[in-house]
N, C-alpha and C positions, 0 to 999 in steps of 0.2 A: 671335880665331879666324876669323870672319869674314872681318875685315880680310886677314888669312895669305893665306884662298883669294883673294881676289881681286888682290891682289900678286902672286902666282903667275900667275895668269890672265892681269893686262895685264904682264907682263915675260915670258912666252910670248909671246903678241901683239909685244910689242913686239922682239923677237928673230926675227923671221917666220915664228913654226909658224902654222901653217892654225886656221883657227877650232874646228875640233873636238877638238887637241890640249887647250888650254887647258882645253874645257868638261868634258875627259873628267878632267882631271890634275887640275883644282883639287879636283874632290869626292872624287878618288880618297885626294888628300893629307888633308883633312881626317877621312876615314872613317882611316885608315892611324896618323894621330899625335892628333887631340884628341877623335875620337869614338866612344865606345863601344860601337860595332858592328864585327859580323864583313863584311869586304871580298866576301866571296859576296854579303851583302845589296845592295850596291852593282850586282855585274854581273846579281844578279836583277832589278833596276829597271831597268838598260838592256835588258835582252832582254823586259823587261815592257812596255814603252815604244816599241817597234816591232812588238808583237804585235797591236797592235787590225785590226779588219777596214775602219778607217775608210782607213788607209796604205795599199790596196790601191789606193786610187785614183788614188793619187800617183805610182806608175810608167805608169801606164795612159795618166793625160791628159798626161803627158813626153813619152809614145814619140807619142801620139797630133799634140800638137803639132810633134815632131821632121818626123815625115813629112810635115805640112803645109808646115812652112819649107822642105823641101826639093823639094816641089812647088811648083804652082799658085796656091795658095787665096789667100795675099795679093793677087798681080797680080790675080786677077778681083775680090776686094774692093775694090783702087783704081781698077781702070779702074767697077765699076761704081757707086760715090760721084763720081769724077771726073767722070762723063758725066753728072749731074743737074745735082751743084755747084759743077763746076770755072769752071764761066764766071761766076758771082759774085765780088763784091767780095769780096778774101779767100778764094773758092772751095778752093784749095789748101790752104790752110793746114785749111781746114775737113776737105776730103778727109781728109787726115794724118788729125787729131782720131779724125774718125768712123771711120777704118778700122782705127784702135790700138783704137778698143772694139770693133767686133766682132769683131777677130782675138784681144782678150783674152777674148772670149766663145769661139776657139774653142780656145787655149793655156793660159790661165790664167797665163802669167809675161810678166812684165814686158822680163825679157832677151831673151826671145823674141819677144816685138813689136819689139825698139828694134832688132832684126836683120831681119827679114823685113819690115818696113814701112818702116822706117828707109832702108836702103838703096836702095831704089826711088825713095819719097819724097824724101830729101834732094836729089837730083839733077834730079826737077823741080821743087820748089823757088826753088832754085838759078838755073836756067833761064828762070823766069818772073819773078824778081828781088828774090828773097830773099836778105838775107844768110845767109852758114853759118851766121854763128852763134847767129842768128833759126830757120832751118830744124834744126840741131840740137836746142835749150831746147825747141822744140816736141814734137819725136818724143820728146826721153824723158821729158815732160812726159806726154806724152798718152796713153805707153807704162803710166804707173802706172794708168792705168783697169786694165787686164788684171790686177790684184792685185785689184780690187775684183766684176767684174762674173762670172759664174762661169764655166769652172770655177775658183775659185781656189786656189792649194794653200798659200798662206797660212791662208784661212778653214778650210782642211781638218786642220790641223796646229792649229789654236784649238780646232776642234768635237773633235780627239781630246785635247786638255788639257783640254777641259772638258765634256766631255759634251755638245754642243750638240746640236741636228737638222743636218747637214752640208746639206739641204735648204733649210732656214729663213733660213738664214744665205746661200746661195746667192742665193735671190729674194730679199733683204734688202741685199744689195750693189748690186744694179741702180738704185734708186733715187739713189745718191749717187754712181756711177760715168756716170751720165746729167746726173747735174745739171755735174760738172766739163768733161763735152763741151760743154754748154750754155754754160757759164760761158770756154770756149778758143774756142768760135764767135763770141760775140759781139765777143773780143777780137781775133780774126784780122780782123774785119769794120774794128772802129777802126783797127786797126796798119796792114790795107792802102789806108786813109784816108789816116792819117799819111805813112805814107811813098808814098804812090801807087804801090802794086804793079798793076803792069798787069793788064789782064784777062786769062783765056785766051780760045781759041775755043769757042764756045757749037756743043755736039753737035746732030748732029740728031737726030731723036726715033729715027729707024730705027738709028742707032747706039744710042742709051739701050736702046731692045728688046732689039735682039742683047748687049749686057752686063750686062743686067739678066737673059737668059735663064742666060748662063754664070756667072752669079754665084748661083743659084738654088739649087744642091745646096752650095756652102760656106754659105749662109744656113741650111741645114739645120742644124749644127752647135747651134746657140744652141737651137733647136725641141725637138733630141735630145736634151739635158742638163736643160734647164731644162723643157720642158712634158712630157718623158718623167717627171722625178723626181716634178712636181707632178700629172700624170694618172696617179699610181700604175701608170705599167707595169715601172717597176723605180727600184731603190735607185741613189743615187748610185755607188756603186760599181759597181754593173751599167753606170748612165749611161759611166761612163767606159771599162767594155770596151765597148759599144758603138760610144763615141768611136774606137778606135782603129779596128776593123771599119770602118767609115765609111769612114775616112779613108783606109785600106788600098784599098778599092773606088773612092773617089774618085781619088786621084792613081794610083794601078799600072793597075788597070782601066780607069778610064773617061777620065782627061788624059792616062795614060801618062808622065807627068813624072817618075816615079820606076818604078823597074828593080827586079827581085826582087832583081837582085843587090846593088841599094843598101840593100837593108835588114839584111842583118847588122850595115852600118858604123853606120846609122842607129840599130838594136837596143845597138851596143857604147856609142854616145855618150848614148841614154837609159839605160843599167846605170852608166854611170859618173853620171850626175846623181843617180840613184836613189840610189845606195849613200849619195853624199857625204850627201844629203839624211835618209839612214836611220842613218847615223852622227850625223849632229846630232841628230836625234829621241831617241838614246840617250842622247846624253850630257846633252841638254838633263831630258830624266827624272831621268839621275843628279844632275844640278845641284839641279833641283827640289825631290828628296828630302832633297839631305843642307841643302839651305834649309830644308826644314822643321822638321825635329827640330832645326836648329840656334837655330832660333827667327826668321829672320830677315823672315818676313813682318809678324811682331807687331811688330821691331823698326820697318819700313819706316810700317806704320800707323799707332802711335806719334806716329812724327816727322814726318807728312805729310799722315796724315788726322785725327789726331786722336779724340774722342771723338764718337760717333753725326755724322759727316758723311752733305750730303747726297748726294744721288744725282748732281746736278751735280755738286758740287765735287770728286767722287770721278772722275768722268769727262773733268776738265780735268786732275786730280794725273795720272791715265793717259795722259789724250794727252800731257802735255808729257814724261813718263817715253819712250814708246816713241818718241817724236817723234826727241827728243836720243839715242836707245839707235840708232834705224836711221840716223842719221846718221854712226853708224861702223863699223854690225855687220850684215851680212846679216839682212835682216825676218826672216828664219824662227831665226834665233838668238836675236834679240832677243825673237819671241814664246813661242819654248820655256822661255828664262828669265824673262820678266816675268810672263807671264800667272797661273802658279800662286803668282804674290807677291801680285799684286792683285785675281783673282777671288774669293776669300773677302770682300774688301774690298767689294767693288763689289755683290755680291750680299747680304750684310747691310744697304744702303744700297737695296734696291730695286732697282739698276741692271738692266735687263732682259737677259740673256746673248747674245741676239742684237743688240740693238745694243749693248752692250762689244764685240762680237764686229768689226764692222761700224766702231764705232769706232779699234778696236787697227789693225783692217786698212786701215785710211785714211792711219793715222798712220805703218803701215811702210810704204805708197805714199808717203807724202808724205816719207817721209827717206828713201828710197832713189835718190833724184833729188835730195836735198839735199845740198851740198858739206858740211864735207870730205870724205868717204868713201862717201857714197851708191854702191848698186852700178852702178844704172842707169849713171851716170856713168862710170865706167870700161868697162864693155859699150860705152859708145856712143865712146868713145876711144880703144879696141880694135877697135872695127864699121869708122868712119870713119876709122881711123889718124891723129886729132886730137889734138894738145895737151892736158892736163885744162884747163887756162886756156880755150882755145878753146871745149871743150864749155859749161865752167859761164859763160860770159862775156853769153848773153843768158835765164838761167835767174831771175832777180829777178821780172821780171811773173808768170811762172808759180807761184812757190812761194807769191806772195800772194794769188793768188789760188785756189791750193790751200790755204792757209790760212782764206780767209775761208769754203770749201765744209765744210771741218773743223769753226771754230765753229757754224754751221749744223746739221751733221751733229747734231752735239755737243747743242744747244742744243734743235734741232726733232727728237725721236727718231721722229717722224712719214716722214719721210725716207725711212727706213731700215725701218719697220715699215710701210710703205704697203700690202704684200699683206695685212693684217691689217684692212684695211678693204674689200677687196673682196671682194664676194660668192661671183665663183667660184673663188676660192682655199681 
């Protein structure tokens, strides 16, 4: 029975309907011929399943991010890292890194960094004497912070499968999306050892000022989400209408880099993210569900966790599960269908829900930049009208050592729960 749906599912897939076909058809088929329920119950799950209040956030920080890509706010991000660090060994490479996390602190997606940073980046790069496809492995390397750091709508889309604090999970992400900028800085430093990347020119302080001044309202961004949510002046949800206000006042108003009149185009291309985005979440419910009465979690526990596993071994059977899943399937796919198989699991086990949470969204950073199908990888082959070969050809250094920040992650839950030891959190 089982077996049925998911034959259906990758021979969908493999005929090239869109991901949401499959997720919608496979449980639709199975409620239809082997399970004894009425097919209402089914579309009550999906419209049940894009009703929480948590989803409202999810259009909010799309649009909010659209309008940034299509202003300012990166360019003042790199020039103002470029003009501290760019005349360092390595400097560039480091810029890149550091400017894919704060722009993922103000985006939340991963495709949306590997555009807006990418494209700027890759060209100087380039120029200072980088290979492409050294300066590509980097950006969408460092583009997977923005899934971890907040706002993320990966963790957003966890916290409504499982009741999390959308919050918690927010300042929860910063800790391990810091350590892998840590972990690409030190390596830009060896690699432009190795190969002798020349320096750049070293700014003057009066330039650092002047970029530092115009980079001061997109730093805002990160202040607005994350110290707004945790100084109680509003719910993440709120955070993210706020984000877009912001963002609107920033680029229309005060850089003028975007037009009233580009915001309809801008509004149509965050409704169409939205939807596809609110379409998964449906069907991802219905999958869920008809998982469950079908028995297939117990079956999954069974054969993988076994009897009273620990809290570890229960959090490596997960990473290597959503590892190998986002290496073929959109992260927010992969988390709508894994996570309600394994959180029963992982929470009888002790596992803490914020970092499972924290964890899961590591693992779809870290496969969505993993060949063969990772998204990022395609976004960025489609950005830079590259080869797949070309993009994934200098991604090896990086995924290992996204991998060693993983078992870490993994291993020290301290990481990941670090606001739980400071006082004024």
């Amino acid at each position: 029975m089982i077996t049925t749906m998911f034959i259906v599912m990758i021979l969908c897939l493999a005929l090239g309907f869109p991901m949401m076909i499959p997720l919608i058809l496979g449980p639709m088929l199975m409620v239809i011929f082997f399970l004894p329920q009425d097919p209402m119950f089914l579309a009550q799950q999906m419209v049940g399943g894009i009703s929480s209040d948590v989803l409202m956030a999810v259009p909010l920080f799309i649009f909010a991010a659209d309008i940034m890509t299509a202003g300012r706010t990166s360019q003042r991000l790199l020039d103002f890292i470029g003009a501290f660090v760019g005349h360092l060994r390595g400097g560039y490479a480091i810029t890149t890194a550091a400017a894919c996390t704060m722009f993922g602190a103000i985006s939340g997606s991963t495709q949306a960094t590997v555009v807006a940073i990418g494209k700027p980046m890759r060209e100087r790069l380039r120029n200072i004497g980088y290979k492409d496809s050294s300066a590509i492995a980097l950006i969408i390397n460092a583009s997977d912070i923005a899934l971890l750091i907040p706002p993320s709508i990966g963790m957003i889309i966890y916290a409504l499968m499982t009741n999390t604090s959308v919050g918690d999970l927010f300042i929860a992400g910063v800790g391990p999306g810091l350590l892998i900028f840590l972990f690409f800085a030190a390596y830009a430093v060896i690699h432009a050892k190795i190969f002798n990347i020349p320096l750049a020119e070293k700014a003057l302080w009066r330039d650092r000022m002047v970029t530092t001044w115009r980079a001061l309202l997109p730093l805002g961004f990160p202040i607005i989400i994350v110290g707004g949510i945790y100084s109680g002046y509003f719910t993440p949800m709120e955070a993210a209408g706020v984000s877009v206000l912001y963002a609107m006042i920033l680029e229309v108003v005060v850089y003028r880099a975007v037009s009233l009149k580009e915001i309809p185009g801008i509004s149509l291309s965050t409704g169409l993210v939205t939807s596809a985005v609110f379409i998964l979440v449906a069907g991802g419910q219905a999958f869920a569900w008809v998982a469950s009465i079908s028995g297939l979690p117990g079956m999954i526990e069974e054969t993988f966790l076994g009897n009273d596993p620990s809290a570890l071994y229960v959090l490596i059977i997960v990473a290597i599960f959503f590892f190998i899943g986002c290496m073929f399937v959109d992260p927010i796919v992969v988390i709508l269908i894994l996570t309600p198989i394994f959180f029963p699991a992982a929470e009888a086990a002790g596992v803490d829900p914020v970092h499972l949470g924290v964890v899961i969204t590591f693992q779809a950073a870290l496969g969505s930049a993993t060949p063969p199908f990772g998204v990022d990888i395609f976004t960025a082959s489609a950005a830079f009208n590259k080869s797949y070969i070309d993009v994934i050809r200098g991604t090896p250094p990086y995924i290992v050592m996204l991998v060693v920040v993983a078992v870490l992650v993994i291993v020290f839950e301290e990481i990941s729960l670090f606001y739980r030891y400071l006082p004024f959190l």
